[in-house]
LOFIGU-743712 format. One record per atom (N, C-alpha, C): residue number from 1; residue in one letter; atom name; x, y, z. Coordinates in Angstrom, 3 decimals, padded with zeros to 6 digits. Layout:
# LOFIGU-743712
PT:NUM:a:CA:X:Y:Z
...
//
This chain:
# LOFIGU-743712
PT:1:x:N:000.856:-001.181:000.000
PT:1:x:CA:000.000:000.000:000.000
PT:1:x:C:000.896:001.236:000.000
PT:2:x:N:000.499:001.911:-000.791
PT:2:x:CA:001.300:003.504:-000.637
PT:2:x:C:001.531:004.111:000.512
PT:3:x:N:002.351:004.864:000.737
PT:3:x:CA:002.992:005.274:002.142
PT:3:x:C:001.450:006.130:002.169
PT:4:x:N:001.492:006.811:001.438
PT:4:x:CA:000.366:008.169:001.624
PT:4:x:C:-000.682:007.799:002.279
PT:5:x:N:-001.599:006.967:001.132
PT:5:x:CA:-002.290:006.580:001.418
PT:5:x:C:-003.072:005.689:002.871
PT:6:x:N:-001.907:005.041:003.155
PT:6:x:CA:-001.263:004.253:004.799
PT:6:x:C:-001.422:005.357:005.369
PT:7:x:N:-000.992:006.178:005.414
PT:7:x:CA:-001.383:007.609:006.471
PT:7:x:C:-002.520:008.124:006.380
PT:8:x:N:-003.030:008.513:005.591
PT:8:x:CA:-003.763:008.977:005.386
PT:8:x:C:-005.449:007.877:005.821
PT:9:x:N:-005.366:007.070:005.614
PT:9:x:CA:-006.259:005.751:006.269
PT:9:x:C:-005.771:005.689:007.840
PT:10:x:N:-004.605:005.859:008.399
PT:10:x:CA:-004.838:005.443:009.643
PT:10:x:C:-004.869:006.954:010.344
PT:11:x:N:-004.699:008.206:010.001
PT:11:x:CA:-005.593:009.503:010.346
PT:11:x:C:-007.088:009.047:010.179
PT:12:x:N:-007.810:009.203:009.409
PT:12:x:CA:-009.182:009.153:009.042
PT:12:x:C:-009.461:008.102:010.245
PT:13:x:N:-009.051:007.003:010.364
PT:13:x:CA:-009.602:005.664:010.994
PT:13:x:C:-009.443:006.122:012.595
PT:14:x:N:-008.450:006.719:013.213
PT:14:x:CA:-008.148:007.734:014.513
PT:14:x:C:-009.002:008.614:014.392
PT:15:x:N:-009.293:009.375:013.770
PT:15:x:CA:-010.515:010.344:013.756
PT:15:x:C:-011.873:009.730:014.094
PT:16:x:N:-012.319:008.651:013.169
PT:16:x:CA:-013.847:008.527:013.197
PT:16:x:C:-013.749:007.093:014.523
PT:17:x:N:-012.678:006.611:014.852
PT:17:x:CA:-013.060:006.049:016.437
PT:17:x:C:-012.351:006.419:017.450
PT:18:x:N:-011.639:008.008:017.461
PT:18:x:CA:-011.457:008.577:018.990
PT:18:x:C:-010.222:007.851:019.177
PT:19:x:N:-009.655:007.722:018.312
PT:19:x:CA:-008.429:006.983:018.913
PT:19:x:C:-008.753:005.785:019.993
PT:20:x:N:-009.841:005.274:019.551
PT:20:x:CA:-009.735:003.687:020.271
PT:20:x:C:-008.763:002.551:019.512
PT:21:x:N:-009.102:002.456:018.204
PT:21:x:CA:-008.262:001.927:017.535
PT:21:x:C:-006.997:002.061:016.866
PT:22:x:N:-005.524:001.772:017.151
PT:22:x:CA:-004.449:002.058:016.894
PT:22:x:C:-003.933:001.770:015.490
PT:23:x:N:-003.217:002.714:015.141
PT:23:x:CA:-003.074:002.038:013.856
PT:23:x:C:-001.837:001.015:013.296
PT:24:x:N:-001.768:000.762:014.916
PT:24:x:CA:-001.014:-000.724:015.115
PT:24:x:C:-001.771:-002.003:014.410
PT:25:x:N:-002.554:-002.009:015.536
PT:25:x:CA:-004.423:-002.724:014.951
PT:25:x:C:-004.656:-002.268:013.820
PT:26:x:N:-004.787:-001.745:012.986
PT:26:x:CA:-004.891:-000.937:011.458
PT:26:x:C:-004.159:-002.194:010.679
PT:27:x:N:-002.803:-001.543:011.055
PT:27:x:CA:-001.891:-002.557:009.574
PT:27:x:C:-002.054:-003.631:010.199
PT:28:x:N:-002.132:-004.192:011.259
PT:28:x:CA:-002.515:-005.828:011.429
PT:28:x:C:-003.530:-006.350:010.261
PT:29:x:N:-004.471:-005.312:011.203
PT:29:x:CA:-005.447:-006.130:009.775
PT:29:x:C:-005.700:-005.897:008.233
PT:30:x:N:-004.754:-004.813:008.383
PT:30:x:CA:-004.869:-005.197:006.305
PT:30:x:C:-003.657:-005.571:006.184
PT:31:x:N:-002.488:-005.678:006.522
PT:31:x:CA:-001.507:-006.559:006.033
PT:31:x:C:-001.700:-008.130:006.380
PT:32:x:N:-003.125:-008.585:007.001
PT:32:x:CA:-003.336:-010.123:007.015
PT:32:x:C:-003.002:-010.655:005.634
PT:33:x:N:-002.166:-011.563:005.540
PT:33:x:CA:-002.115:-012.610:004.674
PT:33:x:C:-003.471:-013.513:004.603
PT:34:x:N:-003.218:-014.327:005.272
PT:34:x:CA:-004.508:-015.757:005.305
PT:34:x:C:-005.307:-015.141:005.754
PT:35:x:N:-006.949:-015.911:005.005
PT:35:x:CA:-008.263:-015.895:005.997
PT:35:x:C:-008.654:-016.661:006.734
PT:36:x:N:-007.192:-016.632:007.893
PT:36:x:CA:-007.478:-017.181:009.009
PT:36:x:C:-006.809:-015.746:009.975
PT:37:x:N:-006.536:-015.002:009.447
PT:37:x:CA:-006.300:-013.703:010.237
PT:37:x:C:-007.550:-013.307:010.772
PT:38:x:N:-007.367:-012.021:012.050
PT:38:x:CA:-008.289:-011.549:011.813
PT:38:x:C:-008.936:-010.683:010.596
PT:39:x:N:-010.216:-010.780:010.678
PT:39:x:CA:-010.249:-009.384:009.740
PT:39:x:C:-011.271:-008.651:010.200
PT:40:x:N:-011.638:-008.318:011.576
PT:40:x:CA:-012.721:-007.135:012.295
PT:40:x:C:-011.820:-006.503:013.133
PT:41:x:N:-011.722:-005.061:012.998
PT:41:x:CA:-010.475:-004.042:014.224
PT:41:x:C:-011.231:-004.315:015.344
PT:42:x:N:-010.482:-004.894:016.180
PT:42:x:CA:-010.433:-004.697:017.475
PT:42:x:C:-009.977:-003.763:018.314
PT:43:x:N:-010.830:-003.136:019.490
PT:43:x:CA:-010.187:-002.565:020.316
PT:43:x:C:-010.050:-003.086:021.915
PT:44:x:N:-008.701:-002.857:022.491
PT:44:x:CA:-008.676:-003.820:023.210
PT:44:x:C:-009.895:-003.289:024.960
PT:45:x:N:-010.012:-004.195:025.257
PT:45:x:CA:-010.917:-003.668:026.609
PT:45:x:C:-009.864:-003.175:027.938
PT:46:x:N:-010.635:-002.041:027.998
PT:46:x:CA:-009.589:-001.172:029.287
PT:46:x:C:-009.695:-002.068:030.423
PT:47:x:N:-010.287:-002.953:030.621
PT:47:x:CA:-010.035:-003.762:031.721
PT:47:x:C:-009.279:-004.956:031.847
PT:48:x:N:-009.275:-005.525:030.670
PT:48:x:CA:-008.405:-006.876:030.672
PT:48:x:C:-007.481:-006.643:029.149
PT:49:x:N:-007.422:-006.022:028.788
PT:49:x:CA:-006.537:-005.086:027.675
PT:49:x:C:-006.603:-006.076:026.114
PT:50:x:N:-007.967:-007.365:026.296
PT:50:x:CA:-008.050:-007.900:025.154
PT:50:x:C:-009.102:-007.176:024.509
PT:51:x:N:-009.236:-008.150:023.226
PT:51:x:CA:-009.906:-007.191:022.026
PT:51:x:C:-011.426:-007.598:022.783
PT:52:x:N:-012.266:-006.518:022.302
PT:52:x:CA:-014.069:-007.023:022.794
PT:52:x:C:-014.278:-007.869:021.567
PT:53:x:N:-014.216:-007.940:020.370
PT:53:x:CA:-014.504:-008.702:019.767
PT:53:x:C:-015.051:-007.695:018.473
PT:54:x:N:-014.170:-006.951:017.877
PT:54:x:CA:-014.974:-005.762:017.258
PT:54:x:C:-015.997:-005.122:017.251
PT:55:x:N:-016.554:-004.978:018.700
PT:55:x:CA:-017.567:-004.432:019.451
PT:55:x:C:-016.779:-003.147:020.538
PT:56:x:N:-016.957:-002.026:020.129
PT:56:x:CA:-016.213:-001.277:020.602
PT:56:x:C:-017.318:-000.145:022.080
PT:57:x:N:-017.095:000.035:022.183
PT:57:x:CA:-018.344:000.633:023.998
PT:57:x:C:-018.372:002.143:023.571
PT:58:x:N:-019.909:002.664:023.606
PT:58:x:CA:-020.010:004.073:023.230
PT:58:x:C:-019.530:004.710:024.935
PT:59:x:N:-018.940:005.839:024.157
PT:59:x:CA:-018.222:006.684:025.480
PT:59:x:C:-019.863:006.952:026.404
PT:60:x:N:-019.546:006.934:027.773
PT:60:x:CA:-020.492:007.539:028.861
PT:60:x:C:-020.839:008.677:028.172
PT:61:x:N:-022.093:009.085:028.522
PT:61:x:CA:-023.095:010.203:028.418
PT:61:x:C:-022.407:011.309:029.307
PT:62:x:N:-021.999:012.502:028.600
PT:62:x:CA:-021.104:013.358:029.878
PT:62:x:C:-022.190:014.590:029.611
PT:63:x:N:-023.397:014.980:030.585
PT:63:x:CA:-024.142:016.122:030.655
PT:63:x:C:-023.642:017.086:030.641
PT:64:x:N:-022.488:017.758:031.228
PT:64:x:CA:-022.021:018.726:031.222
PT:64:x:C:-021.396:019.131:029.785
PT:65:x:N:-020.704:018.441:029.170
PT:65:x:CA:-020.309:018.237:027.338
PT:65:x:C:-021.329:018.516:026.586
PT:66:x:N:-022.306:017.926:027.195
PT:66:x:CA:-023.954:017.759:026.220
PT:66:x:C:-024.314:019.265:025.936
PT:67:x:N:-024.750:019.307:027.488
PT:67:x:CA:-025.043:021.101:027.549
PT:67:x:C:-024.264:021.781:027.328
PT:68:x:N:-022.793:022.065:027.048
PT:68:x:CA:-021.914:023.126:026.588
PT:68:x:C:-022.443:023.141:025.322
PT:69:x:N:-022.354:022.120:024.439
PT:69:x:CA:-022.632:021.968:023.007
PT:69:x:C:-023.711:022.513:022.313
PT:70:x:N:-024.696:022.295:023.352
PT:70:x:CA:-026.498:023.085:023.253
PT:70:x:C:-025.657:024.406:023.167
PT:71:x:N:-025.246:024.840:024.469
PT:71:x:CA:-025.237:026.229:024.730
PT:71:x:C:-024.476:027.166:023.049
PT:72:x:N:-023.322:026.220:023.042
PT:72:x:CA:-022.562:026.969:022.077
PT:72:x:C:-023.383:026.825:020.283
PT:73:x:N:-024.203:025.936:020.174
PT:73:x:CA:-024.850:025.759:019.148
PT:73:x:C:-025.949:027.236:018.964
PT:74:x:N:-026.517:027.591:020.646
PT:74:x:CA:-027.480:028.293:020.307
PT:74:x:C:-026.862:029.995:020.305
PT:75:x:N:-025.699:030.250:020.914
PT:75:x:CA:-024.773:031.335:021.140
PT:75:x:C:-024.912:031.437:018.931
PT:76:x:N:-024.189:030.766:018.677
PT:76:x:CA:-023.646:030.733:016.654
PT:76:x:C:-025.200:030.867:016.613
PT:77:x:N:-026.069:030.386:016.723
PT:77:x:CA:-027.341:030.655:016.027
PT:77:x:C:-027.875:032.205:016.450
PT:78:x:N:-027.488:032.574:017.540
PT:78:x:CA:-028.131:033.724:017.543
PT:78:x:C:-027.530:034.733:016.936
PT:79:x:N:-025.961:035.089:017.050
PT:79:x:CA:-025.351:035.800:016.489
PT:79:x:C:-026.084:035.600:014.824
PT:80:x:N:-026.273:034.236:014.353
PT:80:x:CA:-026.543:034.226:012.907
PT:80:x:C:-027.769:034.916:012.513
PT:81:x:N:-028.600:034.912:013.404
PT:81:x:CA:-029.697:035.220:013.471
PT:81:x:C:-029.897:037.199:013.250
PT:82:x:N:-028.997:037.603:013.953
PT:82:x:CA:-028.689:039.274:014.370
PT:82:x:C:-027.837:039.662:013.043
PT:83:x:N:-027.264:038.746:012.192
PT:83:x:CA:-026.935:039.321:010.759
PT:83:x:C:-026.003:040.106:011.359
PT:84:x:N:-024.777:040.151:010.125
PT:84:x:CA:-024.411:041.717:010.060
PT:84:x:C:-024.369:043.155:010.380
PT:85:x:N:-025.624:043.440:010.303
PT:85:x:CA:-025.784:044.582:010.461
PT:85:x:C:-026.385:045.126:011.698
PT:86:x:N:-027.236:043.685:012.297
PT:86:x:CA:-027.562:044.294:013.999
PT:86:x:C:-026.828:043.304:014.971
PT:87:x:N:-025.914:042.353:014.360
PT:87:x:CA:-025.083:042.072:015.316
PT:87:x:C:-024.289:042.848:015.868
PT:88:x:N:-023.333:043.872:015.018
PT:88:x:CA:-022.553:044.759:016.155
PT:88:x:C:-022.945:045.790:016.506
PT:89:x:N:-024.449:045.555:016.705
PT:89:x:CA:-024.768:047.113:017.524
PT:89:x:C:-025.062:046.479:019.031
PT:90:x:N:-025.870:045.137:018.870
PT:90:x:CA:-026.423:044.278:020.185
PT:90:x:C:-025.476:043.388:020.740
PT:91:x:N:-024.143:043.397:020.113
PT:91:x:CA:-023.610:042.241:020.712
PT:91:x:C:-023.347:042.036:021.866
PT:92:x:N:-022.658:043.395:022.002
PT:92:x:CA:-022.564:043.306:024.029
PT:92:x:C:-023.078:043.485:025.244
PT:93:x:N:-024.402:043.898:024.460
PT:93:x:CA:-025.566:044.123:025.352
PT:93:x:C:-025.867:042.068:025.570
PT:94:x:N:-026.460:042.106:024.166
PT:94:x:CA:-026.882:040.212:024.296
PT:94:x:C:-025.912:039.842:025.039
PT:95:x:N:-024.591:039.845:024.791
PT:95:x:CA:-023.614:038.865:025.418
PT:95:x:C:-023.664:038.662:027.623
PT:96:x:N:-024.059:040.688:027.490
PT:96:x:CA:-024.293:040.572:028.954
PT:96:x:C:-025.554:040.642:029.812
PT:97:x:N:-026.296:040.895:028.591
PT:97:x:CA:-027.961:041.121:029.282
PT:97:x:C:-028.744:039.974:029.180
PT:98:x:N:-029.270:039.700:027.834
PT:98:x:CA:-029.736:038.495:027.773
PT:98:x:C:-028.877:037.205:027.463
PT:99:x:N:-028.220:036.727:027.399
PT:99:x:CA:-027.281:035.217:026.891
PT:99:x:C:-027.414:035.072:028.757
PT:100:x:N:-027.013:035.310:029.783
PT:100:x:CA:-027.090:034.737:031.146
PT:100:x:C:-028.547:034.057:031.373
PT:101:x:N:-029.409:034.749:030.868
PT:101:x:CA:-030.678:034.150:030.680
PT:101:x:C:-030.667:033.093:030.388
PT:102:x:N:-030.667:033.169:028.970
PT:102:x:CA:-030.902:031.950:028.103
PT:102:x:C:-030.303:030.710:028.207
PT:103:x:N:-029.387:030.800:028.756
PT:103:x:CA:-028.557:029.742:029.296
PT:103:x:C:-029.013:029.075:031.029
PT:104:x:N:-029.546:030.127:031.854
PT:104:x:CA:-030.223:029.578:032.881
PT:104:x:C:-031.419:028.821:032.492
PT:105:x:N:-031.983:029.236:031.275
PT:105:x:CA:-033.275:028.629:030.707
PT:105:x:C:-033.001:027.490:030.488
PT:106:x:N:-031.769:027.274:029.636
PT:106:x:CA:-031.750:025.819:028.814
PT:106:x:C:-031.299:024.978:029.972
PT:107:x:N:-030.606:025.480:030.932
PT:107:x:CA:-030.074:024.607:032.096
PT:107:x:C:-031.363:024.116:032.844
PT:108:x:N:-031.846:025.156:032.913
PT:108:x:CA:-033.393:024.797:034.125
PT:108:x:C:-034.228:023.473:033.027
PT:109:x:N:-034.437:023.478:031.976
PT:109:x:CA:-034.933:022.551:031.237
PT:109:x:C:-034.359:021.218:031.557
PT:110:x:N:-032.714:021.656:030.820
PT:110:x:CA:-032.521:020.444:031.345
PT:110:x:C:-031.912:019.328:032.285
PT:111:x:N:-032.336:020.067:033.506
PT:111:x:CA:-031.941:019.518:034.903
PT:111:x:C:-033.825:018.983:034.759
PT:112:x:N:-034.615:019.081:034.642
PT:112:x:CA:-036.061:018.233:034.340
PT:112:x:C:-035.736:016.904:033.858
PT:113:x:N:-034.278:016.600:032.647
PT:113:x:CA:-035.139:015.649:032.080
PT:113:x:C:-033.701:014.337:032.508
PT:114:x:N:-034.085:013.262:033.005
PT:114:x:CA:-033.111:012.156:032.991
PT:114:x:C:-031.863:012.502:032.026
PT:115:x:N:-030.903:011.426:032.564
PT:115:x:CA:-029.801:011.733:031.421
PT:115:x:C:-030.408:010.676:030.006
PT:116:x:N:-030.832:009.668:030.354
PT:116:x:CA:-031.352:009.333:028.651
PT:116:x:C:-032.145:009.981:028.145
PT:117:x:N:-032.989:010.581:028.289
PT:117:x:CA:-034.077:011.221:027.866
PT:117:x:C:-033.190:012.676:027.242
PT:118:x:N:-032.220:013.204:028.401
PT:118:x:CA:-031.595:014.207:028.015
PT:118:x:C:-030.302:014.228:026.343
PT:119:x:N:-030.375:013.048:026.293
PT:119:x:CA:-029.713:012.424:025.134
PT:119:x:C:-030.217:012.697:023.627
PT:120:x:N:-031.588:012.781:023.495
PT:120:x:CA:-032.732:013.016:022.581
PT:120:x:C:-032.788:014.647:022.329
PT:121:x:N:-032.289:015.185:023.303
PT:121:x:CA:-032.515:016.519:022.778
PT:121:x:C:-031.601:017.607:022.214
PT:122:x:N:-031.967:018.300:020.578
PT:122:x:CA:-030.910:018.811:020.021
PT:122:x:C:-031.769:020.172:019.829
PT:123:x:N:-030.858:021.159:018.867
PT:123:x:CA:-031.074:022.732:018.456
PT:123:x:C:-031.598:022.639:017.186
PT:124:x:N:-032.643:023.049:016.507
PT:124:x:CA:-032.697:023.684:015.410
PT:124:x:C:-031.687:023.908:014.741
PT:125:x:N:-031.862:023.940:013.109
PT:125:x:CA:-030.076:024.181:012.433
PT:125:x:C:-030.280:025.290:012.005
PT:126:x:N:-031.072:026.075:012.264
PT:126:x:CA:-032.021:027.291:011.081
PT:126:x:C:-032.612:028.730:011.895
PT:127:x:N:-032.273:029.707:012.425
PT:127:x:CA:-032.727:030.875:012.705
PT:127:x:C:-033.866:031.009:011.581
PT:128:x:N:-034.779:031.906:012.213
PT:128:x:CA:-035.503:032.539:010.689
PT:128:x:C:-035.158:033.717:010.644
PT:129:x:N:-035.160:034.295:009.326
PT:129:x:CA:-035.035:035.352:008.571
PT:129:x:C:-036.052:036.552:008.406
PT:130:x:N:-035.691:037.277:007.964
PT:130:x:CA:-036.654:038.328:007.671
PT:130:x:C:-037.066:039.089:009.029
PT:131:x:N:-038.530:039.099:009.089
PT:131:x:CA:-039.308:039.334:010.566
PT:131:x:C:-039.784:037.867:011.174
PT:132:x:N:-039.410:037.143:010.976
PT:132:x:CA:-039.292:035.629:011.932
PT:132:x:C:-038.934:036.266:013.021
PT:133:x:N:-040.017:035.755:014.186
PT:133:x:CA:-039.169:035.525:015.571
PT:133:x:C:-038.257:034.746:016.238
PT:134:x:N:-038.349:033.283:015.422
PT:134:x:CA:-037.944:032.498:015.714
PT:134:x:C:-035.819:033.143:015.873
PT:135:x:N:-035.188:032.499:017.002
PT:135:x:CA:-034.056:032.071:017.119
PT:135:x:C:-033.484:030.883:016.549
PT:136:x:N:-033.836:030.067:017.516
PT:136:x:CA:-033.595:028.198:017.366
PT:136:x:C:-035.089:027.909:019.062
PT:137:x:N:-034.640:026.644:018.294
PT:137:x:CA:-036.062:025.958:019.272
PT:137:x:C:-035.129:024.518:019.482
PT:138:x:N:-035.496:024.174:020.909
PT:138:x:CA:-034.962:022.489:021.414
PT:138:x:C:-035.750:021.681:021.107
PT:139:x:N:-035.808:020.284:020.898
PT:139:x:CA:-036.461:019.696:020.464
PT:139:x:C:-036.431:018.501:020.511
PT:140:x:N:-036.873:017.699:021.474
PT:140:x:CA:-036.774:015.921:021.226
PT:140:x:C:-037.139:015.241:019.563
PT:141:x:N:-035.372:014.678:019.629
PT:141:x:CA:-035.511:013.856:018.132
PT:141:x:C:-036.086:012.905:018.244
PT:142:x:N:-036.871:012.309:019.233
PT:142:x:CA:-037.436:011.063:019.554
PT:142:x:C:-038.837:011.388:019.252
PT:143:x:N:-039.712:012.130:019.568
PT:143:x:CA:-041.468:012.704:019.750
PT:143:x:C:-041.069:013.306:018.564
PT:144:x:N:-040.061:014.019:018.160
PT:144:x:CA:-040.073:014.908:016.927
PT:144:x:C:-041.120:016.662:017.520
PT:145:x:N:-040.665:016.572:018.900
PT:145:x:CA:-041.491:018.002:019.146
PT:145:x:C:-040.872:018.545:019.954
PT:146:x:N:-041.120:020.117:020.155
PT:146:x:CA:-040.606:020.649:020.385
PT:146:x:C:-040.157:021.218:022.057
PT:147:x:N:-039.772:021.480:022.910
PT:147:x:CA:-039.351:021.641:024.413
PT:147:x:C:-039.220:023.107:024.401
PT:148:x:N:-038.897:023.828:024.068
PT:148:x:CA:-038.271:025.067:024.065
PT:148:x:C:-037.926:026.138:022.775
PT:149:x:N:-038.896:027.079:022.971
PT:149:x:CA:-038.886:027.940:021.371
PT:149:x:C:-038.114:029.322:022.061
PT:150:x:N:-036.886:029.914:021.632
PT:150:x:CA:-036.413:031.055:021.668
PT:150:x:C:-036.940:031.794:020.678
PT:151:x:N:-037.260:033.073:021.171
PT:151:x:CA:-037.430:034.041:020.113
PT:151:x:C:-036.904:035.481:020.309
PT:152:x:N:-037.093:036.159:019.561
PT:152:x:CA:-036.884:037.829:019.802
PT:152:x:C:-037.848:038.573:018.627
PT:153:x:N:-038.620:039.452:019.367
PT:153:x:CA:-039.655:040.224:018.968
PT:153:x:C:-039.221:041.778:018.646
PT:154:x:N:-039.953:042.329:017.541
PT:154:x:CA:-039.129:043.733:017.749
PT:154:x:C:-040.473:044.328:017.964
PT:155:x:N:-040.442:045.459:018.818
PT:155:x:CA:-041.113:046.071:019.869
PT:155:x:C:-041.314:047.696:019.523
PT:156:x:N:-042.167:048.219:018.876
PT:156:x:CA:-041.960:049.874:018.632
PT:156:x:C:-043.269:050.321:019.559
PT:157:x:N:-042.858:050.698:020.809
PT:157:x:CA:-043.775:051.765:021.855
PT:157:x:C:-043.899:053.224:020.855
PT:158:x:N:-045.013:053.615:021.735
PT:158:x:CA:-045.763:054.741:021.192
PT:158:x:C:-044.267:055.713:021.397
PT:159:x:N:-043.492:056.620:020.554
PT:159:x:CA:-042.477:057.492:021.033
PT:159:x:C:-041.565:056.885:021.577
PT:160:x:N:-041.077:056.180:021.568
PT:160:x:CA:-040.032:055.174:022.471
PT:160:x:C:-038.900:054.081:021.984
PT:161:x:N:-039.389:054.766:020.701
PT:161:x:CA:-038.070:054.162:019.027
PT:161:x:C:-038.263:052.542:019.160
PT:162:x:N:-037.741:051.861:018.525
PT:162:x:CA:-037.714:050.348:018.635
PT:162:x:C:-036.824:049.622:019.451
PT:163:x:N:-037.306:048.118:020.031
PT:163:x:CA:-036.584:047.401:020.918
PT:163:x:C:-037.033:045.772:020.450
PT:164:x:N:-035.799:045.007:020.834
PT:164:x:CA:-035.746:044.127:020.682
PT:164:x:C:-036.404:043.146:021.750
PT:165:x:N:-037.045:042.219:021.880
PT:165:x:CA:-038.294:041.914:022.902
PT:165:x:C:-037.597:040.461:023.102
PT:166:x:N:-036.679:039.586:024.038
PT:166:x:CA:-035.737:038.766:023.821
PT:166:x:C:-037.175:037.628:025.072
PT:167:x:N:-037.847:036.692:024.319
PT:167:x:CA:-038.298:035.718:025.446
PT:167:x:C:-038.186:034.238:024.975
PT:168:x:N:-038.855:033.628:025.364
PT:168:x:CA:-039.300:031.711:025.121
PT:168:x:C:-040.355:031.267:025.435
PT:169:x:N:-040.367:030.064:025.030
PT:169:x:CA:-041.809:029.272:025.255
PT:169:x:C:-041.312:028.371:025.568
PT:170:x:N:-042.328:027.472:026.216
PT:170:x:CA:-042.013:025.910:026.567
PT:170:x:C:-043.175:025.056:026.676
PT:171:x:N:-042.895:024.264:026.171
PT:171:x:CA:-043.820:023.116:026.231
PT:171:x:C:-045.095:022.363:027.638
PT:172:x:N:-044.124:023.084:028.750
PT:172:x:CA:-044.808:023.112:029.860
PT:172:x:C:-046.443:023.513:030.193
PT:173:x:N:-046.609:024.432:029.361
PT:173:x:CA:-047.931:024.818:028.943
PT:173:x:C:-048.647:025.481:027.277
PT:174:x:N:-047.964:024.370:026.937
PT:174:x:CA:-048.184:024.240:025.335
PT:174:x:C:-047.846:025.617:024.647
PT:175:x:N:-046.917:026.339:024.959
PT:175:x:CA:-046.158:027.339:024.649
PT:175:x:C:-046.684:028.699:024.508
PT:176:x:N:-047.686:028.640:025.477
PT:176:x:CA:-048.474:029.625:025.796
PT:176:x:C:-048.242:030.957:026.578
PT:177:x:N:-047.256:030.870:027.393
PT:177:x:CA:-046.618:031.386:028.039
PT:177:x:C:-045.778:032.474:027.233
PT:178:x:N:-045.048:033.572:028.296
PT:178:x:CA:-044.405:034.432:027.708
PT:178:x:C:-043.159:034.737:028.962
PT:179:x:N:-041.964:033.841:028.537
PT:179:x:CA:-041.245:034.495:029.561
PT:179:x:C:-039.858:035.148:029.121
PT:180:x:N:-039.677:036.394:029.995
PT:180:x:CA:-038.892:037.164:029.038
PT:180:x:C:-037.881:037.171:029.915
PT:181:x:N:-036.672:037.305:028.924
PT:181:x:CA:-035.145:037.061:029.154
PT:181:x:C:-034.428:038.524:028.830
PT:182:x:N:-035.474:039.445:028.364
PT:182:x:CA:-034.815:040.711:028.246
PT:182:x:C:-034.839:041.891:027.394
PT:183:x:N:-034.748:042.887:027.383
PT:183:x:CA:-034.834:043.777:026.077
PT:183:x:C:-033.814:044.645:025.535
PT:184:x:N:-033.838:045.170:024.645
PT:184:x:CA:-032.411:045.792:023.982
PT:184:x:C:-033.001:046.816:023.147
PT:185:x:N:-032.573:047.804:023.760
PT:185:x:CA:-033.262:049.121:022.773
PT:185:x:C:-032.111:048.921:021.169
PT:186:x:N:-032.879:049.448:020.286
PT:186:x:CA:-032.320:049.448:019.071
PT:186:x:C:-032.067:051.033:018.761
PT:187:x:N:-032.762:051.784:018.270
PT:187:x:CA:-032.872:053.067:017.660
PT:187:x:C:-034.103:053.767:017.690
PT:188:x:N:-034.249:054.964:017.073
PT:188:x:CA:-035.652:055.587:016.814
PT:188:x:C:-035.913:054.795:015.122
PT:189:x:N:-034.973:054.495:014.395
PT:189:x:CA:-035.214:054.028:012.887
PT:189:x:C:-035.941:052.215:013.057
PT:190:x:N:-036.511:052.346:012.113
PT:190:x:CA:-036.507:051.200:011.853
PT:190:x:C:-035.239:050.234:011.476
PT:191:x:N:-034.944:048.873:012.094
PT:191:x:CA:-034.183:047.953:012.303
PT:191:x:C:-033.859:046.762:010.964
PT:192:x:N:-032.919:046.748:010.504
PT:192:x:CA:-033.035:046.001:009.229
PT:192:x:C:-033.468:044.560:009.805
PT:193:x:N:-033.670:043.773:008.175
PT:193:x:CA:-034.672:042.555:008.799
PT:193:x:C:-033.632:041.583:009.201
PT:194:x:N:-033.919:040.685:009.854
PT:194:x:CA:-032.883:039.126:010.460
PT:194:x:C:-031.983:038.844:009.471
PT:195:x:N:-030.859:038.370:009.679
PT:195:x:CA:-029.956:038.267:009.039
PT:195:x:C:-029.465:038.746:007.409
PT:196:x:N:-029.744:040.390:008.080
PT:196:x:CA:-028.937:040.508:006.583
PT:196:x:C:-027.982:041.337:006.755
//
């Protein structure tokens, strides 16, 4: 086999199993001669340091990893969401006014739900655009419904220029509710639309 290529297969193969499998174990098994070699990668078991039998153990469920990942998924979505042009007027307001919120929100959710159950739940890939309120919304991939809708509303009081209206919904009472995480004055002008 080509040197390159040999590298380049036992990168890729370290990548997609976490470095469980060595690429010791690698050229074992494609430089087998006979099919009486093996031919399934083994990784060996951290307890008795033999192979499981090319049955390799999904890593523990680490909640705290889980929820960083939420958090930082919905941080990129919102910025995506604020576009260009009203991201750097709100950024450091959001970063210190409302984002402490939103993050007590998603935490308070999900300290509710078991850790398997907590396993099922991911972010929206999609802000909406335009005058969408929508942010991102949580959502069990299992029911296929939804836990938690972020939004931001824009808000023009009588004389009082426009503001950004930062709340959520939750499923708790069929998203009926209105609880707010904060507001952010914008200008006396009108505010260009979501991400542009």
């Amino acid at each position: 086999m080509n040197k390159w290529v040999r590298k380049t297969l036992f990168i890729f193969v370290s990548i997609l199993t976490f470095g469980l499998i060595t690429p010791a174990q690698l050229m074992n098994t494609v430089n087998a001669d006979s099919p009486n070699d093996r031919d399934v990668l083994e990784a060996p078991s951290p307890e008795t340091g033999f192979p499981l039998n090319g049955y390799i153990e999904e890593p523990d469920f680490n909640k705290d990893l889980f929820l960083q990942d939420i958090l930082n998924q919905a941080e990129r979505q919102s910025y995506q969401k604020f576009g260009t042009k009203i991201k750097p007027v709100i950024e450091n307001e959001f970063r210190e006014m409302i984002w402490p919120n939103i993050e007590k929100a998603i935490e308070q959710t999900a300290a509710q739900f078991p850790e398997e159950d907590l396993k099922s739940l991911s972010i929206t890939e999609q802000p909406g655009a335009g005058y969408s309120e929508k942010i991102f919304n949580i959502k069990n991939n299992v029911t296929g419904k939804d836990i938690l809708k972020f939004h931001v509303r824009r808000d023009h009081p009588p004389q009082a220029g426009y503001w950004f209206n930062f709340h959520y919904h939750t499923y708790h009472d069929q998203f009926q509710g209105h609880y707010e995480l904060g507001a952010i004055y914008w200008d006396s002008n009108v505010p260009p639309k979501w991400m542009s």
